[in-house]
RODO-2510 file (C-alpha; in nm, 4 decimals, decimal comma):
residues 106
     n   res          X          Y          Z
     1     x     0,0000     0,0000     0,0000
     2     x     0,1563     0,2873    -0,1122
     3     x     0,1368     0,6025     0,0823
     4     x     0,0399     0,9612    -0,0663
     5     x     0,0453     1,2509     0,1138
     6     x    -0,2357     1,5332    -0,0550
     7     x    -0,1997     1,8110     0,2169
     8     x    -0,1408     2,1560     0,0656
     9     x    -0,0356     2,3188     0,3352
    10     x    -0,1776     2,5993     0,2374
    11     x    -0,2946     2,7389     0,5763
    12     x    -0,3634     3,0789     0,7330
    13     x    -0,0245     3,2609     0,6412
    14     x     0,1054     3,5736     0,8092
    15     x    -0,1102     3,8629     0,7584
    16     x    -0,4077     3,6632     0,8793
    17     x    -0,2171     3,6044     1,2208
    18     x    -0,1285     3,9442     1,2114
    19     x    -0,4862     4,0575     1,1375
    20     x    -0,6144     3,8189     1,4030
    21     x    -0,3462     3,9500     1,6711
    22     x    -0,4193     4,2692     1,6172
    23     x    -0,8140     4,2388     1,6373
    24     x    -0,7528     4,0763     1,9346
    25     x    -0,5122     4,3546     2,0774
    26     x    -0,8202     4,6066     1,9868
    27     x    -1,0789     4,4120     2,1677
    28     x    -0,8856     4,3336     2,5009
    29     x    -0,8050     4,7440     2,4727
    30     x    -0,4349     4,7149     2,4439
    31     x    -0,4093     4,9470     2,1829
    32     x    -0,6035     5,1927     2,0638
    33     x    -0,6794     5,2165     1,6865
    34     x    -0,8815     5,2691     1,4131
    35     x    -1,0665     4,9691     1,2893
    36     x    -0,9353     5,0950     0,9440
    37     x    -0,5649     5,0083     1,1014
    38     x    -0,6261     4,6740     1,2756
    39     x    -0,7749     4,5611     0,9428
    40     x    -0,5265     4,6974     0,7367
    41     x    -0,3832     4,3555     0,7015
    42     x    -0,6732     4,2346     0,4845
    43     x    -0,6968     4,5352     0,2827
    44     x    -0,3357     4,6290     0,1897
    45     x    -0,2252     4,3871    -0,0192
    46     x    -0,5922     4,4135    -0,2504
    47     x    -0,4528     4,8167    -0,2644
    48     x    -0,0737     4,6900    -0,3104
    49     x    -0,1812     4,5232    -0,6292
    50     x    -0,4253     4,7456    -0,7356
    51     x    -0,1683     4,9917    -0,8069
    52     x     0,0961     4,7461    -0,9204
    53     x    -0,1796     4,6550    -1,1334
    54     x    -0,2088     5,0218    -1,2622
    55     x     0,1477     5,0893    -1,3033
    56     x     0,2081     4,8255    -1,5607
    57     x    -0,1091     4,9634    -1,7385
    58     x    -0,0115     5,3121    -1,7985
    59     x     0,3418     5,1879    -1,8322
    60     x     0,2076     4,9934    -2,1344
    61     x    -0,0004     5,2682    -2,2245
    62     x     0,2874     5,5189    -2,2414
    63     x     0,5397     5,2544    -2,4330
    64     x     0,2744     5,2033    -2,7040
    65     x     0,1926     5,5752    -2,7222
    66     x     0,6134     5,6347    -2,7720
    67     x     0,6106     5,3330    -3,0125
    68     x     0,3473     5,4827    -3,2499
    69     x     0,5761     5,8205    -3,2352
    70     x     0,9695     5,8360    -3,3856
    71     x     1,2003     6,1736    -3,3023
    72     x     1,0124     6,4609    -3,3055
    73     x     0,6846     6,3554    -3,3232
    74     x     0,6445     6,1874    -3,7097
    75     x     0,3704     5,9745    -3,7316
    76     x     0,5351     5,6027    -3,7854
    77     x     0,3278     5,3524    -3,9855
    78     x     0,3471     4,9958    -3,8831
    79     x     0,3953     4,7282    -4,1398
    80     x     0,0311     4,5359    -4,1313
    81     x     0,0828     4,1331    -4,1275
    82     x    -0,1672     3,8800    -4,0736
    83     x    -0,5444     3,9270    -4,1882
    84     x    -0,4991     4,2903    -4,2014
    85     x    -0,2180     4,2323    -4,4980
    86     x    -0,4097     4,0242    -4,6608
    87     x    -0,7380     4,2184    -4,6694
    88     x    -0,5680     4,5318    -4,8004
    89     x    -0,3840     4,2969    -5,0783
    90     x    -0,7357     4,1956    -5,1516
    91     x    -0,8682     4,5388    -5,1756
    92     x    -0,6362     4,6749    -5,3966
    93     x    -0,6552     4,3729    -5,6640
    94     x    -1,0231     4,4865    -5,6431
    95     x    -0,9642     4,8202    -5,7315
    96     x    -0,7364     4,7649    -5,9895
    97     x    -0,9840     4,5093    -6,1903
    98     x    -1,2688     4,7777    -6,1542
    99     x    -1,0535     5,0635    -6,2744
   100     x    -0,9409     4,7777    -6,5928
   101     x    -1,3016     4,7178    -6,6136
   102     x    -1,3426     5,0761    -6,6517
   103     x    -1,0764     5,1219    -6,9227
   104     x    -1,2437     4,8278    -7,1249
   105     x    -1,6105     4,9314    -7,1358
   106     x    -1,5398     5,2725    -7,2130
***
C-alpha cells in the first residue's frame, strides 16, 4: 500500500495572524486604533496590487503611445501582417480590376 500525502499546506499565512493579533489587541483594549488600522492587514495587499496593477497599465499605455511616435513627433506607420495584410492585398486587386473594367467598357 503505497502512501500519498495530498496536504497543501496551504494554511492561514502571516497577515491573517497578524490581522487576528491585532483584532484581538483592539478588543482586550491594548491598543487603541482605528478599525481601518487593525484591518489593514486584509486590505493592503488588494490596494498593493491594485496599483501594481495600474502601473504596468499606464506603463504599457505610455510605451505604445512612444512606439506609435519616432524623433520629433512623425507619425510612424506599422507594417500590417496577418489578416490585415491580406485584406488590403485583396482590396487593392479589387480596385485595380474595376478601374481595368473601366478602361475596357469605355
Amino acid at each position: 500500500m503505497s502512501k500519498s500525502n495530498n496536504s497543501t499546506g496551504g494554511g492561514i499565512g502571516f497577515l491573517g495572524i497578524l490581522t487576528i493579533v491585532f483584532i484581538v489587541l483592539k478588543l482586550t483594549n491594548y491598543i487603541d486604533w482605528s478599525w481601518w488600522w487593525v484591518l489593514s492587514p486584509v486590505w493592503a495587499p488588494i490596494i498593493l496590487a491594485v496599483l501594481i496593477l495600474l502601473i504596468v497599465y499606464l506603463t504599457g499605455f505610455l510605451l505604445s503611445k512612444t512606439d506609435k511616435y519616432k524623433s520629433h513627433g512623425q507619425h510612424v506607420q506599422k507594417k500590417k501582417t496577418g489578416f490585415a495584410a491580406r485584406l488590403e492585398s485583396m482590396q487593392k486587386q479589387n480596385k485595380e480590376l474595376l478601374q481595368r473594367n473601366n478602361e475596357v467598357s469605355q
